[in-house]
Backbone as CSV, one residue per row, in Angstrom:
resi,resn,N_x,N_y,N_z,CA_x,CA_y,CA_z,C_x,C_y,C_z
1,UNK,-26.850,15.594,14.335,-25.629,15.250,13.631,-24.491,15.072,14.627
2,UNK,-23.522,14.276,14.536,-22.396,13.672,15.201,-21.277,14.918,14.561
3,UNK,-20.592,14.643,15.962,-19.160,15.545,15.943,-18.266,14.667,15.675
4,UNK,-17.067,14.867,15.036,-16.215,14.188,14.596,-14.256,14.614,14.754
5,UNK,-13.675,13.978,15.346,-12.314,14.308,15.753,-11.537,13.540,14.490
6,UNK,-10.849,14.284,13.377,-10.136,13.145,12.274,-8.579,13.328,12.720
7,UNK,-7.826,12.047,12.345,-6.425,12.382,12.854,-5.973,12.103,11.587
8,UNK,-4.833,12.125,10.580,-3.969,11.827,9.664,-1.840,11.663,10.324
9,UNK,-1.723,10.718,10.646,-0.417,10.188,11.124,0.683,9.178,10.325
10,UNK,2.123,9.638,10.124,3.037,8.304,9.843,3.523,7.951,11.284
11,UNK,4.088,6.345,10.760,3.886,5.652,11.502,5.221,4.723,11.361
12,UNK,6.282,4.672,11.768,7.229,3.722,11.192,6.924,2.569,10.866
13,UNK,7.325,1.983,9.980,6.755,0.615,9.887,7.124,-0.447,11.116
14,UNK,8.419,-0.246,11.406,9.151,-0.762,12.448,8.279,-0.841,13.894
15,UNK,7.201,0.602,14.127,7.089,0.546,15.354,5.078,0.679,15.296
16,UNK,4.908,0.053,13.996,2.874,-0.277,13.680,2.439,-1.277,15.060
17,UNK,3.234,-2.622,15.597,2.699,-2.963,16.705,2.550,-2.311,17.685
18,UNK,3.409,-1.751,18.054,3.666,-0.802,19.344,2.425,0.359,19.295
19,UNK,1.791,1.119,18.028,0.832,1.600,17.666,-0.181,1.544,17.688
20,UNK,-0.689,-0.028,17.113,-1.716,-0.828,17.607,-2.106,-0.767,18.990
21,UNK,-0.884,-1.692,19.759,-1.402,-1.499,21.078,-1.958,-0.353,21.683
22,UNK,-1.297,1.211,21.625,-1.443,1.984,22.461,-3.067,2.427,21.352
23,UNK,-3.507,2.268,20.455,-4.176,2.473,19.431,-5.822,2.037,20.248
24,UNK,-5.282,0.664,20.550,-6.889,0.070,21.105,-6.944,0.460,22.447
25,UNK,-6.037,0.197,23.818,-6.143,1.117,24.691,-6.708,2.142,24.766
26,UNK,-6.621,3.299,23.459,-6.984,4.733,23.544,-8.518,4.038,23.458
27,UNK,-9.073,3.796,22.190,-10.235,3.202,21.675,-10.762,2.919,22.748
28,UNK,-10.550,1.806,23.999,-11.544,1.220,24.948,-11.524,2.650,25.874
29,UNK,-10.117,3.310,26.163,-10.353,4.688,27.213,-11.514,5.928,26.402
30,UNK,-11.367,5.916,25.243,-12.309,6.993,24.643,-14.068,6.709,24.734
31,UNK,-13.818,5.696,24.064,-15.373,4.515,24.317,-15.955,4.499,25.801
32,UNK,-15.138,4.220,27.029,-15.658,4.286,27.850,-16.346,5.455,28.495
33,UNK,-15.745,6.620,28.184,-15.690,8.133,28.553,-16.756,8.345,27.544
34,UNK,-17.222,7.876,26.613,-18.735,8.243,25.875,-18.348,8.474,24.419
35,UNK,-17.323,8.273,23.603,-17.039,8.604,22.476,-18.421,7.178,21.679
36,UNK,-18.631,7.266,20.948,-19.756,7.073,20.090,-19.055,5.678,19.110
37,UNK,-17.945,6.091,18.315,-16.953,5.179,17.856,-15.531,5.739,17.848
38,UNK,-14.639,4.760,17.606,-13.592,5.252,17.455,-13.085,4.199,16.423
39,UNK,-12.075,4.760,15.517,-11.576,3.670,14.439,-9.900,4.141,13.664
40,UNK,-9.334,3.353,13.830,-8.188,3.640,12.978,-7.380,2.679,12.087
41,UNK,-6.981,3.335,11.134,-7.417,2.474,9.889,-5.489,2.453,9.276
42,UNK,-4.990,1.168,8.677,-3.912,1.933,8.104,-3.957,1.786,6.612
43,UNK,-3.198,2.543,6.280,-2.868,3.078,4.582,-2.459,2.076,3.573
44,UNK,-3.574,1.987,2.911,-3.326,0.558,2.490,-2.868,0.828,0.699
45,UNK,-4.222,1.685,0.230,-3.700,2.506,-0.740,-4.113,3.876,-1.273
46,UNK,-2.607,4.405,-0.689,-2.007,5.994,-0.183,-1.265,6.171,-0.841
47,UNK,-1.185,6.246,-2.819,-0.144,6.624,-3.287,0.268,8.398,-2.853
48,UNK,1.672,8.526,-3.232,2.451,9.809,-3.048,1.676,10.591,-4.439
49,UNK,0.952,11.992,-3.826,0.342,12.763,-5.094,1.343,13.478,-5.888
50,UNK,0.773,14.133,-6.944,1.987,15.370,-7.344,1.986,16.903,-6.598
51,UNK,0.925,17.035,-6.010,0.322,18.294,-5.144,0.261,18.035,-3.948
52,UNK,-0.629,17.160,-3.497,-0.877,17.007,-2.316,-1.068,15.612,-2.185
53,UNK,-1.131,15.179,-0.904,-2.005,13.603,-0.574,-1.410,13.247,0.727
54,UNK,-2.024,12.460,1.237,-1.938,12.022,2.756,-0.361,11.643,3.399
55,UNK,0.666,10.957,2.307,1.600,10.997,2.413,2.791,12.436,2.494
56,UNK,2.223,12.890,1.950,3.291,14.331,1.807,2.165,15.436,2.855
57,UNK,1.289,15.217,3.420,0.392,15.884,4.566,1.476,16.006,5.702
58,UNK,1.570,14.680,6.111,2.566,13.943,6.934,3.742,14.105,7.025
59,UNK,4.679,14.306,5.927,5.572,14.228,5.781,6.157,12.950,5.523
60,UNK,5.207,12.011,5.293,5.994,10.528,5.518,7.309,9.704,4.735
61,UNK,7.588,8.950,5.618,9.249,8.299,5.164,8.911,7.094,3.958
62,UNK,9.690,6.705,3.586,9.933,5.529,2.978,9.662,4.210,3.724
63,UNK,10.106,4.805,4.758,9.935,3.617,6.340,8.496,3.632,7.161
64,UNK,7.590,4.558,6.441,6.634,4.982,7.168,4.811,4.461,6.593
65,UNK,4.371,4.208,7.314,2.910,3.626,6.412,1.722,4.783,7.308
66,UNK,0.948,5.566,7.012,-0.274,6.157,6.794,-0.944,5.770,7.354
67,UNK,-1.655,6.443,8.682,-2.977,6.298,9.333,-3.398,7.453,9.256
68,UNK,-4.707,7.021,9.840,-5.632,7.416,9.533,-6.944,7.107,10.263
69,UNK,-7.458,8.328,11.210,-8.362,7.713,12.833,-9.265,9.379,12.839
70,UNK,-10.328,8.448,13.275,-11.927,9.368,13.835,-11.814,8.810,14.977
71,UNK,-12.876,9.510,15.726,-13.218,9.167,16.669,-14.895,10.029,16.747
72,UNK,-15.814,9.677,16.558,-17.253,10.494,16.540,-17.361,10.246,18.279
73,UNK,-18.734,11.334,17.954,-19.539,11.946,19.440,-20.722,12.206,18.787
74,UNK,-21.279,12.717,20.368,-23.080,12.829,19.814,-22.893,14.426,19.673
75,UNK,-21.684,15.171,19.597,-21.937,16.909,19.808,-21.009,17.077,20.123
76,UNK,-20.321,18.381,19.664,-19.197,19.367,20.281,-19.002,19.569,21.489
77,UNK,-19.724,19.452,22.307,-20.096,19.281,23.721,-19.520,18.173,23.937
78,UNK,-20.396,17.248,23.644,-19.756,16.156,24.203,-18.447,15.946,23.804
79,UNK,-17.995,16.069,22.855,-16.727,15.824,22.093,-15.808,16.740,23.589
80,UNK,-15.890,18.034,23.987,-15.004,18.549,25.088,-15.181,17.862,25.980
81,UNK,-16.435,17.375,26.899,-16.581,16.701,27.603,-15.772,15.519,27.948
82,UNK,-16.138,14.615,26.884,-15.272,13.317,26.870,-13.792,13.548,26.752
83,UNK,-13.326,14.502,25.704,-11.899,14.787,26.003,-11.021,15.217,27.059
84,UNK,-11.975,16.016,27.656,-11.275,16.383,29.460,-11.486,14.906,30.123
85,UNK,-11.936,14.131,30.188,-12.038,12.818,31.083,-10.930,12.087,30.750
86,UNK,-10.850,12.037,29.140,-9.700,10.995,28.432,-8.555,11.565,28.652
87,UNK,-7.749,12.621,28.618,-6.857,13.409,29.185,-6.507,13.294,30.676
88,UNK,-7.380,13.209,31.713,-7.223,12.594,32.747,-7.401,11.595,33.151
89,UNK,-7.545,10.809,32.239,-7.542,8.894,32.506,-5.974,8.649,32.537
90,UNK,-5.831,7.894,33.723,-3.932,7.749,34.230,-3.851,6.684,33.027
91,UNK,-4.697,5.761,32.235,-4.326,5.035,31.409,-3.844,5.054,30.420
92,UNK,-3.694,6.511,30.064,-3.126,6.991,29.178,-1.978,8.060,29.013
93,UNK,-1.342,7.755,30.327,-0.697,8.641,30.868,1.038,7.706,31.162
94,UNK,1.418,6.967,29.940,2.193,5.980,29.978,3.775,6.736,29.137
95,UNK,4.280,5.716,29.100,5.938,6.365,28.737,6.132,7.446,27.742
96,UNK,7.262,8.158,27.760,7.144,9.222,26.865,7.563,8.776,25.620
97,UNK,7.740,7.225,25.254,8.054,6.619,24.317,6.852,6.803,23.210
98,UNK,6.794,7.900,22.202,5.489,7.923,21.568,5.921,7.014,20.228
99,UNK,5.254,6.089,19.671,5.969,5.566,18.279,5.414,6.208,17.044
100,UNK,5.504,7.143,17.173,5.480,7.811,15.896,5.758,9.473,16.049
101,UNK,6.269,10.850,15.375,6.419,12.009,15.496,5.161,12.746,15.471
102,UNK,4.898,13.174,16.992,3.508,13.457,16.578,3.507,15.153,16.466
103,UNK,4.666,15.684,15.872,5.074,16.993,15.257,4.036,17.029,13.677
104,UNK,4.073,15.694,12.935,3.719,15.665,12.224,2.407,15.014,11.726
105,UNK,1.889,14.886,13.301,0.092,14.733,13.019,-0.548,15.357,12.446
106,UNK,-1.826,15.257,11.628,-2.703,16.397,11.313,-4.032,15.899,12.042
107,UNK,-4.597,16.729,12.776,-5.639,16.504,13.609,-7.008,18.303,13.467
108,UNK,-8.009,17.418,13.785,-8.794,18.257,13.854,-10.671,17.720,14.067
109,UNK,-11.310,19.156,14.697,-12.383,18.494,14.863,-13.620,18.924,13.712
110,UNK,-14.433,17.822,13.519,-15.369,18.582,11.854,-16.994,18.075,12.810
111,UNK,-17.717,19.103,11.888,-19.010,19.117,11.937,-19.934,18.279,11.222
112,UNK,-20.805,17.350,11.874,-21.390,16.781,10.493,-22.220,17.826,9.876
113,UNK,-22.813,17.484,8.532,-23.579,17.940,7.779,-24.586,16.741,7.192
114,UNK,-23.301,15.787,6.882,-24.382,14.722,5.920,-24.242,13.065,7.024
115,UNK,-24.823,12.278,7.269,-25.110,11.033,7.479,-25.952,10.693,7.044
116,UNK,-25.351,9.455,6.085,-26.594,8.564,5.685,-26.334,7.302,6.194
């Protein structure tokens, strides 16, 4: 079973190109370092819940649109592995201009159980 890194992020709407870019960059630096896939997706439809939901996870604005990114591995192992390499790839080691608050990421790593 594959290890799995999920992210949940807003995103200004204003600054989704700027996102993109640094978005696929990460993708080809993760990929190369052995990540399995990587994918990020945006919020297409993410209504606001009455309890909970991806928008109020976030905290997100009015100005803000919903992502939403994995990145699989072959193992927890590998998953540290590849992350110490990607962390020290200078390619990713670019302005402190981040376009989005990443105070208000939700990130984490999950176990598979099921693939079909």
């Amino acid at each position: 079973m594959s290890y799995v890194d999920g992210f949940v992020l807003a995103v200004p709407k204003a600054n989704i190109e700027a996102y993109k870019e640094i978005a696929r960059l990460a993708g080809e630096v993760w990929k190369e370092h052995g990540a399995l896939s990587y994918v990020e997706c945006i919020g297409d439809d993410v209504p606001m819940g009455e309890l909970t939901s991806f928008p109020q996870a976030v905290q997100a604005k009015d100005d803000e649109i919903v992502v939403f990114s994995w990145i699989t591995y072959a193992s927890r192992q590998a998953r540290d592995e590849i992350n110490a390499k990607v962390m020290a790839d200078p390619r990713l080691k670019g302005p402190a201009d981040c376009p989005f608050d990443s105070k208000r990421m939700i990130f984490g790593g999950f176990e598979s159980f099921t693939e079909l």
